[in-house]
C-alpha positions in Angstrom: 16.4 58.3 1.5 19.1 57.3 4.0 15.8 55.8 6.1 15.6 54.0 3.7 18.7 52.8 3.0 19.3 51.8 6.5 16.2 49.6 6.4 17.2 48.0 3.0 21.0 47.3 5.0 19.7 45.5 8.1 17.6 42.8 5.6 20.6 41.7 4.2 20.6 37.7 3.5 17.0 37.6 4.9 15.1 36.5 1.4 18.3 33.9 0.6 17.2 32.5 4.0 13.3 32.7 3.5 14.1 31.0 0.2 15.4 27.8 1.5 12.9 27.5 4.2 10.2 27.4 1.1 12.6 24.8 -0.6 12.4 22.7 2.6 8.9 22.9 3.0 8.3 22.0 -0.9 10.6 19.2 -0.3 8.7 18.1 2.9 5.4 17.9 1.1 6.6 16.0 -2.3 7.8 13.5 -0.4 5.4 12.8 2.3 3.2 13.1 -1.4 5.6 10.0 -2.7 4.9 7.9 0.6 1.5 8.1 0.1 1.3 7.2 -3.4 3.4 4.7 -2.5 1.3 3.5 0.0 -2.0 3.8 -2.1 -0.8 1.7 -4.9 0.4 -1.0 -2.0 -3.5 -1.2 -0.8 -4.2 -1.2 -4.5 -1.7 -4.3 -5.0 -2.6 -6.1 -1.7 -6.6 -5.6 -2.8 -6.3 -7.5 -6.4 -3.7 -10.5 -4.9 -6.6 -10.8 -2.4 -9.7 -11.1 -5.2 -7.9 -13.1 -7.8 -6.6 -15.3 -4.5 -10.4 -15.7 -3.2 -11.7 -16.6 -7.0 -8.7 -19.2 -7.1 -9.2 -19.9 -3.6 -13.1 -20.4 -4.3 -12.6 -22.9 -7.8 -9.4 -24.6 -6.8 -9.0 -24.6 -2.5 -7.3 -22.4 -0.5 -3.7 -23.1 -1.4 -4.6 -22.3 -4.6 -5.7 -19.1 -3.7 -3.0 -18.5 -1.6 -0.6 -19.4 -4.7 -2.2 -17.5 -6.8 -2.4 -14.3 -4.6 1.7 -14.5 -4.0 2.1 -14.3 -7.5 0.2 -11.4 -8.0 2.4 -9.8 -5.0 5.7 -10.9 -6.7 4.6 -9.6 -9.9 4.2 -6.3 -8.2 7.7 -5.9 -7.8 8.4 -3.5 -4.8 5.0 -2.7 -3.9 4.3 -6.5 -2.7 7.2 -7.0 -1.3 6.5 -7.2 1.8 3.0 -8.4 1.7 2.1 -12.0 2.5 -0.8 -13.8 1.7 -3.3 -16.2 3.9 -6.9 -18.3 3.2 -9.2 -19.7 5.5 -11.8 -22.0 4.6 -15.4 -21.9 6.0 -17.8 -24.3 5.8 -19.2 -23.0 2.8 -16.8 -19.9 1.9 -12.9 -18.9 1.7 -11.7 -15.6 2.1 -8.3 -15.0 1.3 -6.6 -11.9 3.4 -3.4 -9.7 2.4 -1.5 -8.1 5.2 1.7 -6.8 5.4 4.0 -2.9 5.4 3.6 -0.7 2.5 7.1 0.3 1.0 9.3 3.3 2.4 10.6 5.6 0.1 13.2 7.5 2.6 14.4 6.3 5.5 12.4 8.5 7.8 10.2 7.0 11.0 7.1 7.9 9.7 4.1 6.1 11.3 2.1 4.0 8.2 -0.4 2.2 9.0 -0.2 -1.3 7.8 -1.5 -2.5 4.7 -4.7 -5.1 4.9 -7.0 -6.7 2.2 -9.8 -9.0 2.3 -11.9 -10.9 -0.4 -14.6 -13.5 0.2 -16.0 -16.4 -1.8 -18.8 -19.0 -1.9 -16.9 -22.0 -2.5 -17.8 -24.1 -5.7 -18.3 -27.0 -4.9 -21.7 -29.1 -5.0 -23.2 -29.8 -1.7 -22.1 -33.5 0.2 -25.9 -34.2 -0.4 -26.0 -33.4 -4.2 -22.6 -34.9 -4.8 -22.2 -37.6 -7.5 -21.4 -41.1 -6.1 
């Protein structure tokens, strides 16, 4: 019994210890969870600006599209903040491409990689051939 008793004696403090270790670690993994979430719905965000941008884009010209993807990105709120939007114009198609950071939840240096999208259109337009005088 006093073996016992001794052992019991020297573990003093040891589980209030091992308790907030767990807490940290718990707390380390929700948020890293967060960042990424917040990341995903960033792609998500920069993905549709960039496919309602390239069908603008394709109807209407490339500033169009470009207008038409920034809206999408400021109706986003936070997640499209700092995303920007560009179009170039082919001979015969327009893509429109999203690019920017993803939002950071805590002010930690984690390494994110950037956030890219890309959509590509025919244009609509009749060829210079067919074209009505």
């Amino acid at each position: 019994m006093t073996a016992l008793r001794r052992r019991l004696a020297c573990e003093r403090g040891d589980a209030l210890i091992e308790a907030l270790f767990a807490l940290v670690l718990v707390l380390l993994v929700v948020a890293l969870g967060a960042q990424a979430l917040a990341y995903a719905h960033a792609r998500s965000v920069a993905t549709a600006a960039a496919q309602d941008g390239a069908r603008a884009a394709a109807a209407s010209g490339p500033e169009a599209g470009v207008a038409r993807a920034n809206a999408i990105l400021d109706a986003a709120g936070g997640a499209g903040a700092n995303l920007r939007a560009s179009a170039q114009e082919a001979s015969d198609e327009v893509t429109v491409s999203v690019k920017g950071e993803a939002p950071r939840l805590f002010s930690l240096p984690l390494l994110m990689p950037a956030v890219r999208a890309s959509a590509s259109l025919p244009l609509e337009r009749y060829p210079a051939e067919e074209a009505a005088p």
